[in-house]
Backbone of each chain as nested JSON, in Angstrom:
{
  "chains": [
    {"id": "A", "residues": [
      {"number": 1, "name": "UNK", "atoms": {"N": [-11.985, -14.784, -13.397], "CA": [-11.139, -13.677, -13.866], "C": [-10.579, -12.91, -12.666]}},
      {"number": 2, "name": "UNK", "atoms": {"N": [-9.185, -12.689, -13.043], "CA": [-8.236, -11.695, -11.836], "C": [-8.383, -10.328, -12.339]}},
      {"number": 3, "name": "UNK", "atoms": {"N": [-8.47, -9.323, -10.978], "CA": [-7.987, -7.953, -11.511], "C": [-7.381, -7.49, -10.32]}},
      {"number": 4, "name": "UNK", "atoms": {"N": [-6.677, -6.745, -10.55], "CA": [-6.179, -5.425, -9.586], "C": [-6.266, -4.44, -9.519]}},
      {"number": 5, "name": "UNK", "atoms": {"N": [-6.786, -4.024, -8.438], "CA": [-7.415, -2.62, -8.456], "C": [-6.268, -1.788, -7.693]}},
      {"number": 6, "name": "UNK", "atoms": {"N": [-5.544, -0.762, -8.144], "CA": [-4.68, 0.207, -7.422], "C": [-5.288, 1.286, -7.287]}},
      {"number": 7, "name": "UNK", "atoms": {"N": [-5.27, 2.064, -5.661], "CA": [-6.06, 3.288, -5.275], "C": [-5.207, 4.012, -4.256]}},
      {"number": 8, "name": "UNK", "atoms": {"N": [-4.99, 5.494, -5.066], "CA": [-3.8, 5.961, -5.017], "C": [-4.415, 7.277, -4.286]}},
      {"number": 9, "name": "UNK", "atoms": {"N": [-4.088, 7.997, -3.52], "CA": [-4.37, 9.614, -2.849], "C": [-3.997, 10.383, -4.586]}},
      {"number": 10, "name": "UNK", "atoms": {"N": [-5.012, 11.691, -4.565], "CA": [-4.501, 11.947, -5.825], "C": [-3.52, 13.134, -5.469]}},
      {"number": 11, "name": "UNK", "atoms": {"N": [-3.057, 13.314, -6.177], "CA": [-2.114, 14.696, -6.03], "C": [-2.659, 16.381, -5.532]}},
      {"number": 12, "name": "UNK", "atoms": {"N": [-1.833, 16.771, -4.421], "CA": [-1.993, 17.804, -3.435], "C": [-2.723, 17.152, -2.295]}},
      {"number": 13, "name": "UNK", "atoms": {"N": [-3.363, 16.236, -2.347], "CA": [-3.945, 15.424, -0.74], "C": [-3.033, 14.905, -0.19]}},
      {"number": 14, "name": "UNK", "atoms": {"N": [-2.744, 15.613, 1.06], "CA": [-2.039, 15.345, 2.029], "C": [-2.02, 13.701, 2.806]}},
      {"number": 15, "name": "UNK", "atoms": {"N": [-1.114, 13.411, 3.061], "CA": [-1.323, 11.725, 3.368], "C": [-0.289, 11.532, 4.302]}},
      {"number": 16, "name": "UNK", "atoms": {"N": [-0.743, 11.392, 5.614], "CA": [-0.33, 11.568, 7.036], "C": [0.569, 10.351, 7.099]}},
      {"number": 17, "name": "UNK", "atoms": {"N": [-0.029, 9.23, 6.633], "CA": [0.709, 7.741, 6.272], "C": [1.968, 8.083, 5.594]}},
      {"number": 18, "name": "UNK", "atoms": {"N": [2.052, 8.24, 4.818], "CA": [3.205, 8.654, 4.096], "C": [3.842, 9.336, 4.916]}},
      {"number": 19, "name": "UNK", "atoms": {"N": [3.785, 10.488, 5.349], "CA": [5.214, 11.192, 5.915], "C": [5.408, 10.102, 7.727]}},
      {"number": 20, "name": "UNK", "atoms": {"N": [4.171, 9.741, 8.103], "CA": [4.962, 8.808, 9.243], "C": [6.05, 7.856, 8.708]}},
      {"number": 21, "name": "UNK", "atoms": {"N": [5.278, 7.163, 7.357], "CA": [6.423, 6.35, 6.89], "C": [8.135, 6.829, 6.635]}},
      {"number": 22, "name": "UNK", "atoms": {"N": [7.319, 7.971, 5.926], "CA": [9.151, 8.642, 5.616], "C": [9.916, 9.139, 7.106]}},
      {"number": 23, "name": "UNK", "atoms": {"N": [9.185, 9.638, 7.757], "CA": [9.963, 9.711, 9.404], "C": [10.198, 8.689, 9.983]}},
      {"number": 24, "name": "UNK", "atoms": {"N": [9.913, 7.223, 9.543], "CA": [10.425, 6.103, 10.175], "C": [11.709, 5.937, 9.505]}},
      {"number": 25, "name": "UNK", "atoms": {"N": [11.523, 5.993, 8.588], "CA": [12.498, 5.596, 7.253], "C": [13.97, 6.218, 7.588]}},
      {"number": 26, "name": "UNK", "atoms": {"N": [13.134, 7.775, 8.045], "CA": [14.929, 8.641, 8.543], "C": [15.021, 8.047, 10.065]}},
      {"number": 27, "name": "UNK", "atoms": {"N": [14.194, 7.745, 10.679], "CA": [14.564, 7.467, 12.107], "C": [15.911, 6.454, 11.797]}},
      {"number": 28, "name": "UNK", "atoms": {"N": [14.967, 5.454, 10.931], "CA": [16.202, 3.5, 10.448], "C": [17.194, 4.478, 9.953]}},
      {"number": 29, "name": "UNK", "atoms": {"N": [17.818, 5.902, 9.462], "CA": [18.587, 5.828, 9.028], "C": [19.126, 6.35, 7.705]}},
      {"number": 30, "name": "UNK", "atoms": {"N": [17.724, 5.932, 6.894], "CA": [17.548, 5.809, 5.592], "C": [17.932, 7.699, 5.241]}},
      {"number": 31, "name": "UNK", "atoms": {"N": [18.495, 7.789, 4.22], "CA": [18.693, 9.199, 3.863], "C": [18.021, 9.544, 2.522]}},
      {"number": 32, "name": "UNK", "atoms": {"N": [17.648, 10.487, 1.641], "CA": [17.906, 10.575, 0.306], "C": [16.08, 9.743, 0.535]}},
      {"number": 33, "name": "UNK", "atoms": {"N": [15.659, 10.179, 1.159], "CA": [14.171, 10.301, 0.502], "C": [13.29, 11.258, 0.905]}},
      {"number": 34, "name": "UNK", "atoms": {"N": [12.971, 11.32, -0.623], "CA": [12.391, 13.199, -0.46], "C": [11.002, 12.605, -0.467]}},
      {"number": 35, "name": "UNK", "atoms": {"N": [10.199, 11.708, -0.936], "CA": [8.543, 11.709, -0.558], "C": [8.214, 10.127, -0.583]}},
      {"number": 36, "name": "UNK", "atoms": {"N": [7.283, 9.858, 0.61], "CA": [6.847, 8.173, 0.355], "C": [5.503, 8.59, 0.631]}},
      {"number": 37, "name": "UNK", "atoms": {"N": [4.577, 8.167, -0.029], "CA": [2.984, 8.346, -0.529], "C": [2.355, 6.729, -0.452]}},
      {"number": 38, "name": "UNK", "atoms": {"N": [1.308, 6.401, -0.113], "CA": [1.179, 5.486, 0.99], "C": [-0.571, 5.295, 0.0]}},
      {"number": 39, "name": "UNK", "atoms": {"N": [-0.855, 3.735, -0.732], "CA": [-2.11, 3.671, -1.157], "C": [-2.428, 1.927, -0.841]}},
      {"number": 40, "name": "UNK", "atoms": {"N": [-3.418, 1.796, -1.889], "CA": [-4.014, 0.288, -1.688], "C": [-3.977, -0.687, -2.859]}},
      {"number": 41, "name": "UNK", "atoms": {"N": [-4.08, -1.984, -3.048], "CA": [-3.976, -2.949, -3.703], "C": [-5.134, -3.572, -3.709]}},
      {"number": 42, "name": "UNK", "atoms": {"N": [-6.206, -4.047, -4.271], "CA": [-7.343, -5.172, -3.799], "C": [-7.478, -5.744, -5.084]}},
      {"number": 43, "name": "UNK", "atoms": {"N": [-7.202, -6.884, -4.858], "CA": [-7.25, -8.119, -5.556], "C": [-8.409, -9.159, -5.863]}},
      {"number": 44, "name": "UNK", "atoms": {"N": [-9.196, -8.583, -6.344], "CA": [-10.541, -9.111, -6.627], "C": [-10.377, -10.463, -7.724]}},
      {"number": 45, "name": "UNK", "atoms": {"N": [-11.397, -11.729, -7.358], "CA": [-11.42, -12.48, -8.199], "C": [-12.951, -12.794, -8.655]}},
      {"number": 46, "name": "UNK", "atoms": {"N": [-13.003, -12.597, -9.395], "CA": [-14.963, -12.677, -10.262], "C": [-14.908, -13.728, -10.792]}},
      {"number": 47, "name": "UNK", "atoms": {"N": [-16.386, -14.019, -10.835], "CA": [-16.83, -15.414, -11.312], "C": [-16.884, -15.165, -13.264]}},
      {"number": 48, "name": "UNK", "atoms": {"N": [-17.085, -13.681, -13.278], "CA": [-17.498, -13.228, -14.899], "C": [-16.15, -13.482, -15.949]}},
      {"number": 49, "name": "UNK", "atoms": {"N": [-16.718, -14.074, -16.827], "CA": [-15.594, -14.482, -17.745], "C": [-15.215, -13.135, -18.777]}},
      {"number": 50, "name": "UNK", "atoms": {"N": [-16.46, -12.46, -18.939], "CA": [-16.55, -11.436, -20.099], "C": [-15.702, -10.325, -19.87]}},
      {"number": 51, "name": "UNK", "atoms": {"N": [-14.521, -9.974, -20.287], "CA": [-13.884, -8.896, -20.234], "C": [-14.144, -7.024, -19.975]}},
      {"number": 52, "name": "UNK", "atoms": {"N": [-15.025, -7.54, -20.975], "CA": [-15.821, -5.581, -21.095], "C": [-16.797, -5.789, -19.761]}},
      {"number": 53, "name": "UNK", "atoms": {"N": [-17.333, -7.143, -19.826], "CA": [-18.388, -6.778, -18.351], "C": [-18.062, -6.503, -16.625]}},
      {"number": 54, "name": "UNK", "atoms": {"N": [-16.425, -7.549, -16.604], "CA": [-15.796, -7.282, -15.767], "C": [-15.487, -6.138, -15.817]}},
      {"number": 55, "name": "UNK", "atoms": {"N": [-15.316, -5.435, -16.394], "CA": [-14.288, -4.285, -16.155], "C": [-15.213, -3.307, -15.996]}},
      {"number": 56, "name": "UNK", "atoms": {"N": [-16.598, -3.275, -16.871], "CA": [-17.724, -1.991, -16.272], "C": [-18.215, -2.726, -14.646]}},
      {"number": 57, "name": "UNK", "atoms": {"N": [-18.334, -4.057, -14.024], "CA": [-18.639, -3.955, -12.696], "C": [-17.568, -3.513, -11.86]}},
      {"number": 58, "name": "UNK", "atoms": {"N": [-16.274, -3.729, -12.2], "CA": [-15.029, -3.265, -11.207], "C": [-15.234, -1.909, -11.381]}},
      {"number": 59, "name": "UNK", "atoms": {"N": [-15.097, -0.893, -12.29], "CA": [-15.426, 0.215, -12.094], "C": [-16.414, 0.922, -11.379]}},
      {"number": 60, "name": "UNK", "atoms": {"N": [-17.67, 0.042, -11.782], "CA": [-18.667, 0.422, -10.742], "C": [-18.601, 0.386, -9.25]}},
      {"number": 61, "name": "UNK", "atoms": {"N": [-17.928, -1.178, -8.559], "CA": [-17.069, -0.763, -7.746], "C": [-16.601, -0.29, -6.923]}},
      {"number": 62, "name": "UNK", "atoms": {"N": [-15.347, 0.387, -7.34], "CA": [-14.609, 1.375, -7.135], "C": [-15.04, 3.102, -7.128]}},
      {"number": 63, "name": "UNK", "atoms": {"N": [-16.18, 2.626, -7.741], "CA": [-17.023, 4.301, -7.79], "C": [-17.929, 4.091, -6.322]}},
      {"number": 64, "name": "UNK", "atoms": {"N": [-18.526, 2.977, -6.012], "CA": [-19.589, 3.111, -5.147], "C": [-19.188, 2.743, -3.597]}},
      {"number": 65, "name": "UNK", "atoms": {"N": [-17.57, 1.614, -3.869], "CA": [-17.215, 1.39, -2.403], "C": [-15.659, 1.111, -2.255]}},
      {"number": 66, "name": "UNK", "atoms": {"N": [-15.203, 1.21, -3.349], "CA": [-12.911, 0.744, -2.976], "C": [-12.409, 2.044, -3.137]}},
      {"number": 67, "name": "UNK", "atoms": {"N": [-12.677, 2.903, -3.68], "CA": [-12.293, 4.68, -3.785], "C": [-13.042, 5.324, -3.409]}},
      {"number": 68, "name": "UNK", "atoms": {"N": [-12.953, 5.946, -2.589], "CA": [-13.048, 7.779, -2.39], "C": [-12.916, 8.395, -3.694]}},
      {"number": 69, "name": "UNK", "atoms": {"N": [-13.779, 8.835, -4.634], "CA": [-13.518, 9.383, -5.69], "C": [-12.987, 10.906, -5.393]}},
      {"number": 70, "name": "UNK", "atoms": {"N": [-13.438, 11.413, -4.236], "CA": [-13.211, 12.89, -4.118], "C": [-12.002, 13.211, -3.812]}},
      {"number": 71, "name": "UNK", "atoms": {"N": [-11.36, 12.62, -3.647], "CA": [-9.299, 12.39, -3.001], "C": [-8.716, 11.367, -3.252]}},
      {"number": 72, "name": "UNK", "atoms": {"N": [-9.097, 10.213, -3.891], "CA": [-8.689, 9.385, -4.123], "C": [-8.806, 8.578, -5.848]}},
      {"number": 73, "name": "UNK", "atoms": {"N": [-7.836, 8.303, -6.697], "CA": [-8.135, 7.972, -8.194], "C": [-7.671, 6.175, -7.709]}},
      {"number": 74, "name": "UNK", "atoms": {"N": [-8.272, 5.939, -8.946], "CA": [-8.067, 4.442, -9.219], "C": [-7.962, 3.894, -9.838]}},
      {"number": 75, "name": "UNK", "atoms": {"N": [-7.072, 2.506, -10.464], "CA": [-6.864, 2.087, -11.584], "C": [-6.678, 0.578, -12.112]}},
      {"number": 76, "name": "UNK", "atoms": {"N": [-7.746, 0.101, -12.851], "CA": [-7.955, -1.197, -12.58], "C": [-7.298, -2.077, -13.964]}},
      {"number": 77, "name": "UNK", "atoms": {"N": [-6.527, -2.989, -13.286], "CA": [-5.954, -4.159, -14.053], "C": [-6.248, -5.605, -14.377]}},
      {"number": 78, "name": "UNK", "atoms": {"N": [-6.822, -5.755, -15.32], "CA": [-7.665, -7.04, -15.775], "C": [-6.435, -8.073, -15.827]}},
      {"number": 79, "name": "UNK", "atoms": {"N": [-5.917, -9.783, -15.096], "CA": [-4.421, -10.185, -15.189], "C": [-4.937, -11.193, -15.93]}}
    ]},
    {"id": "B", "residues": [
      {"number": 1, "name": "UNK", "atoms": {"N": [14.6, 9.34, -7.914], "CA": [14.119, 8.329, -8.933], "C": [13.228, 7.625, -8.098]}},
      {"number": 2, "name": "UNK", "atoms": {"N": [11.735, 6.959, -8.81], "CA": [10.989, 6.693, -8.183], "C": [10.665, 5.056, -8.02]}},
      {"number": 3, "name": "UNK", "atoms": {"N": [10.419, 4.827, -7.186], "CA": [9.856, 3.407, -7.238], "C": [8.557, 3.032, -6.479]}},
      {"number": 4, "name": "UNK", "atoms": {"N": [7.686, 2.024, -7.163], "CA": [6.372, 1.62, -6.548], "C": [7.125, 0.086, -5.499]}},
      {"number": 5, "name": "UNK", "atoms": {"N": [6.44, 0.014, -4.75], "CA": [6.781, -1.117, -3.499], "C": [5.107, -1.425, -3.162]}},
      {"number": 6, "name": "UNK", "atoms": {"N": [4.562, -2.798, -3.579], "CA": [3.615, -3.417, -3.327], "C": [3.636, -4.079, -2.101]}},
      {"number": 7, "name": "UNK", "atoms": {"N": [3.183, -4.406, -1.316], "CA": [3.042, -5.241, 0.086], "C": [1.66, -6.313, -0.282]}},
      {"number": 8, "name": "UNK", "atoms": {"N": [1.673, -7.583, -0.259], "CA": [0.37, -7.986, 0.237], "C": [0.694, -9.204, 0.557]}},
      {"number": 9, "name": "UNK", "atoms": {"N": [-0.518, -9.592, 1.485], "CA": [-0.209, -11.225, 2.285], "C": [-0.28, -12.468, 1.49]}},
      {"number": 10, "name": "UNK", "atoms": {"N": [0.625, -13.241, 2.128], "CA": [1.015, -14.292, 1.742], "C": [0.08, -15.53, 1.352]}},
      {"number": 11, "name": "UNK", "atoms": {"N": [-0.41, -16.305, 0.275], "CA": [-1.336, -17.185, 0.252], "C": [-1.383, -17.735, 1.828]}},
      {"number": 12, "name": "UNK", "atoms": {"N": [-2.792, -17.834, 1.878], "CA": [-2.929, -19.293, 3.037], "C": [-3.038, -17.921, 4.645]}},
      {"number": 13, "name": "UNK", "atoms": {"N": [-2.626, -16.757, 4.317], "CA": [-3.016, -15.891, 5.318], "C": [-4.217, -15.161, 5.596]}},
      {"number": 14, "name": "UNK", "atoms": {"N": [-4.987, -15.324, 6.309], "CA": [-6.803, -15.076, 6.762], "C": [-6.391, -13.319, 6.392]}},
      {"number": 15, "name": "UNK", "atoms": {"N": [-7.005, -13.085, 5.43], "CA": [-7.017, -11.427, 5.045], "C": [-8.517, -10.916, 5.921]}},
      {"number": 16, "name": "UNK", "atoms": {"N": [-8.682, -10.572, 7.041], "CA": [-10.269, -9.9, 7.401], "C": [-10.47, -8.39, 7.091]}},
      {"number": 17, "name": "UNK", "atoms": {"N": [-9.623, -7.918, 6.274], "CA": [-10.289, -6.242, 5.564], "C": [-10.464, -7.422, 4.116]}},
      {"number": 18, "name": "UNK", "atoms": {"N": [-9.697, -8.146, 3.247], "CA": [-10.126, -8.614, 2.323], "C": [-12.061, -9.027, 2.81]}},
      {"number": 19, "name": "UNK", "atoms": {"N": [-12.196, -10.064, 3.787], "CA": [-13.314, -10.459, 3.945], "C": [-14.039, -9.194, 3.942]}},
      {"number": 20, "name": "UNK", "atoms": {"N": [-14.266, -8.522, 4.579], "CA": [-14.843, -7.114, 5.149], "C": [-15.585, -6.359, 3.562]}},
      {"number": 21, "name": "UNK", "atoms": {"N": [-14.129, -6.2, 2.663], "CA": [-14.603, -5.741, 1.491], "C": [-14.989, -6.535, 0.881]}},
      {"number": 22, "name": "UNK", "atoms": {"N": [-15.12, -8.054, 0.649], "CA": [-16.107, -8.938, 0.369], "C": [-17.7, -9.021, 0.583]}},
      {"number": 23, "name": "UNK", "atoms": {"N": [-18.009, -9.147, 1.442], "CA": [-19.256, -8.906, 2.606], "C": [-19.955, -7.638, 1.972]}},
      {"number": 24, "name": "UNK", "atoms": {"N": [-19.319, -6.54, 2.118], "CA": [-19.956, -5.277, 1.677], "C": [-20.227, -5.189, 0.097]}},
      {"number": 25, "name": "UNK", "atoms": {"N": [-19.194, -5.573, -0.344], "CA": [-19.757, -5.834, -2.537], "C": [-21.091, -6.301, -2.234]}},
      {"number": 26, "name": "UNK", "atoms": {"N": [-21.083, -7.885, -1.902], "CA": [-22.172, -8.424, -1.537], "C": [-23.261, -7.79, -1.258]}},
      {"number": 27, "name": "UNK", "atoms": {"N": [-23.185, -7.073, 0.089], "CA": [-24.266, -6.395, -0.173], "C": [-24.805, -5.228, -0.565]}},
      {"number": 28, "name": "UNK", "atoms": {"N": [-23.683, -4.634, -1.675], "CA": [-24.031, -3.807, -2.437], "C": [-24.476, -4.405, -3.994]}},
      {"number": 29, "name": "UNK", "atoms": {"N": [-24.925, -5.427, -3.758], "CA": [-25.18, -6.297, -4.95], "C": [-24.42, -7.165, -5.721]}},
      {"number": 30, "name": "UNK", "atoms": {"N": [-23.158, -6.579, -5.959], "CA": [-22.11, -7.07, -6.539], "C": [-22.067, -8.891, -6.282]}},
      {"number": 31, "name": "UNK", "atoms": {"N": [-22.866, -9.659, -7.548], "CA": [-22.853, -11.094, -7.283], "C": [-21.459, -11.752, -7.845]}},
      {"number": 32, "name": "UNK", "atoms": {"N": [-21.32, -13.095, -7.634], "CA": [-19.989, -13.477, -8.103], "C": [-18.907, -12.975, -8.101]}},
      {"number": 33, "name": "UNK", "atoms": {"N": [-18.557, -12.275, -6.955], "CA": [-17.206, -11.833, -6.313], "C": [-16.697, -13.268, -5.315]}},
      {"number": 34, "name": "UNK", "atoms": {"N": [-15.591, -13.868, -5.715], "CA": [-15.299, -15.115, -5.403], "C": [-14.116, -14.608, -4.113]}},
      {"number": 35, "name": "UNK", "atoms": {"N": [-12.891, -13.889, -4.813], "CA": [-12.249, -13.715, -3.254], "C": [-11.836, -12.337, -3.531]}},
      {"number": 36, "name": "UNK", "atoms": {"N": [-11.178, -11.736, -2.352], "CA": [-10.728, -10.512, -2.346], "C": [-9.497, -10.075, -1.211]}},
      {"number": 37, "name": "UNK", "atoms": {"N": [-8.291, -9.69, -1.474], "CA": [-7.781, -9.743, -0.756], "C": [-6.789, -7.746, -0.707]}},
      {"number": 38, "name": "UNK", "atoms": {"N": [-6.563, -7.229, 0.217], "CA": [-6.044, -6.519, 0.129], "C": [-4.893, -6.266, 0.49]}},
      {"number": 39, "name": "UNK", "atoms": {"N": [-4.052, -5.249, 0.055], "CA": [-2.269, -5.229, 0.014], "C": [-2.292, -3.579, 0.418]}},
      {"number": 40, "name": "UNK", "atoms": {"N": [-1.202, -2.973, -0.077], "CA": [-0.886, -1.623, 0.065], "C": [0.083, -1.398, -0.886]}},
      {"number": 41, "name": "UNK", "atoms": {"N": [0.379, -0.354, -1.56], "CA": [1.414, 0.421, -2.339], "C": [1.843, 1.316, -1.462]}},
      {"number": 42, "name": "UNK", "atoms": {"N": [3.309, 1.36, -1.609], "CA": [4.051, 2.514, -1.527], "C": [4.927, 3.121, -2.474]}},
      {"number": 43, "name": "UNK", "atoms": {"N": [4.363, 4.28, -2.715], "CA": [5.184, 4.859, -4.104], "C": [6.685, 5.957, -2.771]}},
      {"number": 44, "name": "UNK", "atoms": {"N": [7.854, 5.023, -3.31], "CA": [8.922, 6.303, -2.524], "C": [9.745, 7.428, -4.038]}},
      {"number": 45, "name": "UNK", "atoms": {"N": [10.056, 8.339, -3.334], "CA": [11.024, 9.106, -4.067], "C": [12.403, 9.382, -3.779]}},
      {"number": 46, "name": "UNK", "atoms": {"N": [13.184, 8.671, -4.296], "CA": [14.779, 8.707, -3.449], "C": [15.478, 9.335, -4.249]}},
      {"number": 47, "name": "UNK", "atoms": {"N": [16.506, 10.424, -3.637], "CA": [17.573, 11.4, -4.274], "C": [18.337, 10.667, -4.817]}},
      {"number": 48, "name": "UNK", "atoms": {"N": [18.56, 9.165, -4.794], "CA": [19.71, 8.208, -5.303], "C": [19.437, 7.764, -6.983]}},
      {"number": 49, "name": "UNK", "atoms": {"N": [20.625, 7.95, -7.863], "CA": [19.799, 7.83, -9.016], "C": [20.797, 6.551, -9.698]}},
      {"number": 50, "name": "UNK", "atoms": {"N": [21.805, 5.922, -9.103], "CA": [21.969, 4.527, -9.614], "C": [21.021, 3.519, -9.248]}},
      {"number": 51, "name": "UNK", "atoms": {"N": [20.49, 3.114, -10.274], "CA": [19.376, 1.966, -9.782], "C": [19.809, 0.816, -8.919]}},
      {"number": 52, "name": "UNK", "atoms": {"N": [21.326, 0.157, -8.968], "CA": [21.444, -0.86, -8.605], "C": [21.486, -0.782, -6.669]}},
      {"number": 53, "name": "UNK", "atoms": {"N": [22.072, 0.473, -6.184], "CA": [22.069, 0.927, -5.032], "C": [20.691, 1.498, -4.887]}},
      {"number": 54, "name": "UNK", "atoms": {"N": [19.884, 2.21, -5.391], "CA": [18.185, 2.483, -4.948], "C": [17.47, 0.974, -4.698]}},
      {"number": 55, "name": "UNK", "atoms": {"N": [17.934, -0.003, -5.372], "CA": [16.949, -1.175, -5.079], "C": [17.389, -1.981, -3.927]}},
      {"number": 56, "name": "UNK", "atoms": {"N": [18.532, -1.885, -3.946], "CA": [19.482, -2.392, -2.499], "C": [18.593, -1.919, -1.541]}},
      {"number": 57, "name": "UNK", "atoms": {"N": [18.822, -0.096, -1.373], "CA": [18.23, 0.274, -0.29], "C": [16.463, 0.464, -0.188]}},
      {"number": 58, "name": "UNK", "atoms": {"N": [16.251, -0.151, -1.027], "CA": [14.699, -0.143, -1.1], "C": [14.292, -1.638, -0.527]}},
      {"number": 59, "name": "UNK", "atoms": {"N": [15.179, -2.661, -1.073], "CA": [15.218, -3.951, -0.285], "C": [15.335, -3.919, 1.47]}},
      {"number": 60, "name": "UNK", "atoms": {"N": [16.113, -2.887, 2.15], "CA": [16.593, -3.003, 2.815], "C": [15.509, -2.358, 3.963]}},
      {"number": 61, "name": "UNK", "atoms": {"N": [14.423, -1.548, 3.076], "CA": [13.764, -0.227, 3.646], "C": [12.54, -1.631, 3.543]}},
      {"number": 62, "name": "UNK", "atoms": {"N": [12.411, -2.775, 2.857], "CA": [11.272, -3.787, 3.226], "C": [11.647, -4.002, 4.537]}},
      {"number": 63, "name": "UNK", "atoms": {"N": [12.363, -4.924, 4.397], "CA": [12.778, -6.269, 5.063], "C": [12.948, -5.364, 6.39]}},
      {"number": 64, "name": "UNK", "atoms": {"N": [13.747, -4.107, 6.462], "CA": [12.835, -3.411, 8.304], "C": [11.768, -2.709, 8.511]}},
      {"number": 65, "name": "UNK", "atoms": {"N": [11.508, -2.44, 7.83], "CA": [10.244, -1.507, 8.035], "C": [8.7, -2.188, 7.031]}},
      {"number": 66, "name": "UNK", "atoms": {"N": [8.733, -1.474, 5.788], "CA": [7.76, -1.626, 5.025], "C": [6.78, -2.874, 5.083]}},
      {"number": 67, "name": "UNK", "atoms": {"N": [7.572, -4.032, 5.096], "CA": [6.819, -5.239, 4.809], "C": [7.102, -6.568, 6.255]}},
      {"number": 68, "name": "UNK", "atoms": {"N": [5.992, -7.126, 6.606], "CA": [6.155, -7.587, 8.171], "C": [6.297, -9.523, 7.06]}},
      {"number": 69, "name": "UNK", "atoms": {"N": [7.553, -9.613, 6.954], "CA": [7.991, -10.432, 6.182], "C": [7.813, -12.241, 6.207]}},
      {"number": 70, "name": "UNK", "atoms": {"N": [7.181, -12.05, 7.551], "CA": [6.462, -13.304, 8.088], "C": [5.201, -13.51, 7.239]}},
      {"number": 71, "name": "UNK", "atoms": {"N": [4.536, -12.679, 7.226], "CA": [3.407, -12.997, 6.633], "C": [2.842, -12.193, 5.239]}},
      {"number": 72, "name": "UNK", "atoms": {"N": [3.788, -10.971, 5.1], "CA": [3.968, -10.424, 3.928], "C": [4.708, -10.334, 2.75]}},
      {"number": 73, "name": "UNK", "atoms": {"N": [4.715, -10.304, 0.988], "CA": [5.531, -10.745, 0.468], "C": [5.903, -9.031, 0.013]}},
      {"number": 74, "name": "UNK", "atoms": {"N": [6.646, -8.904, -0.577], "CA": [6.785, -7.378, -1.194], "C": [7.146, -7.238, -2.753]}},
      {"number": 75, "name": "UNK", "atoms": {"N": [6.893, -6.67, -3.491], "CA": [7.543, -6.602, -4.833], "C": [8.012, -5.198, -5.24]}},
      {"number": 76, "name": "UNK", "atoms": {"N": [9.247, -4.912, -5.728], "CA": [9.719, -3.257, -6.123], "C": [9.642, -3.113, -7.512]}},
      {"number": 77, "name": "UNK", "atoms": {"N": [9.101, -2.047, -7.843], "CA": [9.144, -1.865, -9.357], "C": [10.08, -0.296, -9.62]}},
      {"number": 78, "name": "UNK", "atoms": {"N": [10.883, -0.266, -9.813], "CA": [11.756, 1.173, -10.124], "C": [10.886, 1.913, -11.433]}},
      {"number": 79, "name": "UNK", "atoms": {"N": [10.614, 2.268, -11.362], "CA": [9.552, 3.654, -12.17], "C": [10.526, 4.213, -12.681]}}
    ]}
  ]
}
């Protein structure tokens, strides 16, 4: 079984990545962008076939080692 | 208008933060974790609100900057 896990800065946490990105972005040129916010993708593949069980160990997880729960949310996609 | 921009490596490319967060599940117990690979999101916000010109220049904001196109693939999703 595939999932994807997306882990995002949550809102009002400042994210240093992001505005370097957007100051590159105006350096190239680029105009007409007001915010680029900067997270992660991890693409986990499990041996578990069971749906509900996958999805309580990915959560678990993401609680104990792919998120920062305290600044960081997360959101997992069973494919 | 907003759009998400995924980055992650290309099959057949040695991911070592994928390995890294492999290794550590492991030994946080987590059995039957088969592979793992990691990417990045970028969520941008652009003042431009015809879609067909935001994806142009969102293409354009990969292929120099965002995504190292040798070994990375990218996907845009307009939000």
């Amino acid at each position: 079984m595939k999932a994807r896990i997306t882990v995002t800065l949550k809102n009002g946490v400042l994210d240093p990545q992001g505005k370097a990105i957007e100051g590159a972005l105006g350096a190239l040129g680029f105009d007409g962008v007001n915010d680029v916010r900067q997270g992660k993708v991890i693409d986990i593949e499990l041996a578990e076939s069971d749906k509900a069980s996958a999805e309580g160990k990915l959560n678990d997880m993401c609680e104990k080692l792919l998120a920062n729960t305290v600044i960081e949310n997360y959101h997992i996609d069973i494919l």
